[in-house]
DRENZA-337538 format. One record per residue (C-alpha): residue in three letters; y, z, x. Coordinates in steps of 0.05 Angstrom, whole numbers, plus 5000, padded with zeros to 4 digits. Layout:
! DRENZA-337538
ALAYZX...
***
This chain:
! DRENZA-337538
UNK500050005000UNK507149845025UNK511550415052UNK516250314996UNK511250274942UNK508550944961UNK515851314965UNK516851044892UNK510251274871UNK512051904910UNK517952074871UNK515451844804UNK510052264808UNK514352914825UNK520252764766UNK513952844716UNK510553484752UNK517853774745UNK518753484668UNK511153814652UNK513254494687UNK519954554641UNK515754444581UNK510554974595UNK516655444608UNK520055324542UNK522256054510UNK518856164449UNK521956104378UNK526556684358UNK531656874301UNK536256284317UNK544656494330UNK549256384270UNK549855644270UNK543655364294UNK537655264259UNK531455424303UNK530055344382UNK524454894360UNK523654254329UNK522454244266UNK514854124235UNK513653554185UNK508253524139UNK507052804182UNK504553134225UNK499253504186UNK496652934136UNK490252594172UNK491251994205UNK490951214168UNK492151644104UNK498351454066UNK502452024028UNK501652113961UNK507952203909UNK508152943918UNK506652883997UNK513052554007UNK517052963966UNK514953534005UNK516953174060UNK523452994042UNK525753704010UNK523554054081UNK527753584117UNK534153764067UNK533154494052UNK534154884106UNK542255124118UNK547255574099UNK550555584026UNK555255933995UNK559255943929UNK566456073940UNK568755443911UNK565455673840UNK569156313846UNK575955833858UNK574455583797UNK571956143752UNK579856473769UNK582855773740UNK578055783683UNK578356553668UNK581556773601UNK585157443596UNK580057933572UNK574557603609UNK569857873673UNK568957383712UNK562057013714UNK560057003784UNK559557403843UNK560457193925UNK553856943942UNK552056654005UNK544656424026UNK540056214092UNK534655854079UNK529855644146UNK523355254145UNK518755764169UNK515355684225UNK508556064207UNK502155774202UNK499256364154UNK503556014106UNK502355304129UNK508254734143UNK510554754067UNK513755414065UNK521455704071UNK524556394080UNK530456474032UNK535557114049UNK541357134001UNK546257614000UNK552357883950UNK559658023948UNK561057724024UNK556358364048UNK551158224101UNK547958894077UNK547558744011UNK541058324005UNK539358073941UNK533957663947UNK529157583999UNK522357223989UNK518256694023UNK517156083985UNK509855733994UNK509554933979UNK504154543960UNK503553813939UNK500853833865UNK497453083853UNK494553293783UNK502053503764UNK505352953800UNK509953473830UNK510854083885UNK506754783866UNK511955413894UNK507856103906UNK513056603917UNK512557243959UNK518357723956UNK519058274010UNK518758983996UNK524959174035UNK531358944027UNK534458934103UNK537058304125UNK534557934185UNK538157224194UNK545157594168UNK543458094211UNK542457574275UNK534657974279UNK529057614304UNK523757334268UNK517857684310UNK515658084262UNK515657554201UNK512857034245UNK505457504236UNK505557594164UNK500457264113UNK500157294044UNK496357874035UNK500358344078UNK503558884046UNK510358774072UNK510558324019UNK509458253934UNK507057613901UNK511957293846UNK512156903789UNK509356153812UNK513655633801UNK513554853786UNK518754413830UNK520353703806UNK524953103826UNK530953133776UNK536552623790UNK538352573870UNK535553233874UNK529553863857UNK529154353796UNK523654853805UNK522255263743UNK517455913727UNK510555663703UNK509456263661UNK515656453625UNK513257173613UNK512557283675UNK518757573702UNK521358193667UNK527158503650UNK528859253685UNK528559593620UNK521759023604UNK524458743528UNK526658103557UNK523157663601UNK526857143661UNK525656443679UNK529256383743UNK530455693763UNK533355333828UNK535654663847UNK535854423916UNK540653733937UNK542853534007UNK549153874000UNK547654373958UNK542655003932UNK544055353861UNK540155843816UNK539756053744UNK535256593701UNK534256443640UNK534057023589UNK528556953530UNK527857503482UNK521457543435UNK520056823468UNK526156623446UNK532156283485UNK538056783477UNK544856373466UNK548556093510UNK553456693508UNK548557113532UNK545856793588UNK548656923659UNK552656263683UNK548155893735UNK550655933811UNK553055383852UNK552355373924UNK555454903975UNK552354704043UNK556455044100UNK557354854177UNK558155244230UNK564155294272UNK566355574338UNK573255764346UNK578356074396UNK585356464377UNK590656444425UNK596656834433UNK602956754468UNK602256964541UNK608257084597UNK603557514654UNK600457084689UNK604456344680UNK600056094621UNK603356004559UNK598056214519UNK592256804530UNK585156694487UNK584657354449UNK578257134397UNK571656774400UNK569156684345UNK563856324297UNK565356134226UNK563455774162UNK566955334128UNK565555504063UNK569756154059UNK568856354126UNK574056984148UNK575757314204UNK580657934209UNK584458084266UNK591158494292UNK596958044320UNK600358274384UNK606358654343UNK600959034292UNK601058664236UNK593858534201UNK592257744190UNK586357474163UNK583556754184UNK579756334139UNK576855634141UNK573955324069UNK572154604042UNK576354573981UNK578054223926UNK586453963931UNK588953843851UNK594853473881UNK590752973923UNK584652953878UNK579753133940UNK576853563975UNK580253804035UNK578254144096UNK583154734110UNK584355314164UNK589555784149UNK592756544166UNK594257074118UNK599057684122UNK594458244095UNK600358664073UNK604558184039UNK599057654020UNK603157084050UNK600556434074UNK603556444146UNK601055804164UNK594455244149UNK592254564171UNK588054084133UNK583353454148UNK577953074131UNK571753544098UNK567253194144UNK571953324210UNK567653594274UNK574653964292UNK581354184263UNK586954724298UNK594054914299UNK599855084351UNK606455264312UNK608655724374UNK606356384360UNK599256324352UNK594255754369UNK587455574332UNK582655164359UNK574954924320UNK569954654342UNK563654434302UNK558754884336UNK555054554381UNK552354754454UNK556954254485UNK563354494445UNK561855254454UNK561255114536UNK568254674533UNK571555224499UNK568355834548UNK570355254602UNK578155344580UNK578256144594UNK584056384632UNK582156434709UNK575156014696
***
């Protein structure tokens, strides 16, 4: 073999040693950081169906809602509205709800399963619902089977930024957890509506009315409903409780700079921070006391007929609007400089978060 054969060979061969060593010391899958969905690639339920077999109806339905589930949601552009809509008199229909919702990553529960955490009133403590949901393709049905297994305690893990360790072992008959009310999840319209099978199945607290809670799943969105029958009856519409709409939120990164005159920069980064942008807040002290809250939301403008992307800082003590900026809802960034404060946001992204470290004072 030529000389120069054998030094391409040479290297070749020791670029994919050094490729095969990274892979074997990959970390292992934890509870990913706000903003990030998992270390690892996703599974598809591809990868599971035999080879030379194509998917059935409900196969690639499964397929497609595990691809377009998982995310963040929350509600606070229904609670814009319920203000507008609100008469005097009236309690208002909804409360703050925001929800996670991650393929898990367990093969107890096979490829077809999610862990939902949804929590109430903008409090990361306050967990209302947290349950595994198990998938299966239903051929007879023509649609998607949903076992559901709530967990016994209430604490948060993906609000909380925990790690998944100790879900990752769990199976269904553990006793960390409680089987549900099984479920039946259709296509309806450019999206999913699963209902209760058994509409006696979920009970009231006091047990004289029985629930069918429903959800709907779309790309960009993730709402829920209970239905209230009494004596097998539908109740009226009056006294059912509103469904819930949730928008899909992205994760930003974001740094707050102040004026600066100490070390020849005009400006000083006081904040990191990471934030939604549906409803995301962040409360901080400006350099003179006074209490401002920062908030980024996807909103709906009545003068321009749109929805609008919008940052903004409020005076907590008198309410003011001291300043905003608005864009495109799908922008990757948005910011402000009026002098005395300067925003910058980044969609969060390992590249954006290490450009924005990359502009710290001295690095």
């Amino acid at each position: 073999m030529e000389p120069i054969k054998k030094i391409i060979l040479t290297i070749f061969l020791m670029g994919f040693l050094a490729c095969q060593s990274q892979e074997k010391n990959k970390p292992s899958a934890s509870s990913p950081e706000m903003g990030k969905s998992s270390v690892t690639a996703q599974k598809r339920l591809a990868s599971t169906v035999e080879p030379n077999r194509k998917f059935t109806y409900p196969e690639r339905e499964l397929d497609y809602l595990m691809h377009i589930w998982e995310g963040e949601y929350d509600n606070v552009e229904q609670l814009d509205f319920d203000k507008i809509q609100l008469k005097e008199g009236e309690v208002a229909p909804h409360e703050r709800v925001h929800a996670s919702v991650r393929q898990f990553q367990n093969s107890n529960f096979g490829v077809g399963a999610v862990y939902v955490e949804e929590y109430r009133k903008d409090d990361p403590t306050n967990i209302a619902r947290k349950c595994v949901y198990q998938l299966f393709p239903d051929d007879n049905e023509k649609a998607i089977r949903v076992k559901v297994f709530h967990f016994k305690d209430k604490k948060a893990v993906l609000a909380a930024g925990k790690s998944f360790d100790g879900i990752a072992s769990l199976t269904a008959e553990s006793e960390a957890l409680v089987e549900g009310c099984e479920m039946i999840l259709r296509r309806n319209g450019n999206g999913f509506l699963a209902k209760t099978i058994d509409k006696s199945c979920n009970k009231s607290a006091d047990g004289k009315q029985n629930i069918d809670y429903q959800f709907s799943i779309t790309e960009e969105s993730f709402g829920f409903q209970e239905i209230i029958y009494q004596s097998g009856k539908r109740m009226a519409d009056n006294k059912q409780v509103s469904a819930y709409h949730m928008e899909k939120a992205r994760c930003f990164t974001c740094m707050l700079d102040f004026p600066n005159d100490t070390n020849g920069r005009p400006t000083v980064t006081k904040h990191y921070i990471d934030i939604y942008d549906q409803g995301g807040s962040f409360e901080f002290e400006y350099p003179d006391g006074r209490q401002m809250h920062f908030g980024m939301r996807n909103t709906w403008s009545f003068g321009m007929h749109r929805e609008t992307f919008v940052i903004y800082i409020v005076d907590k003590a008198t309410q003011k609007t001291l300043i905003y900026s608005w864009g495109n809802p799908g922008a990757d960034r948005i910011g402000f400089n009026p002098g005395w404060i300067r925003a910058q946001c980044d969609l969060k992204t390992d590249r954006n978060v290490k450009m924005q470290q990359e502009l710290r004072p001295g690095s």
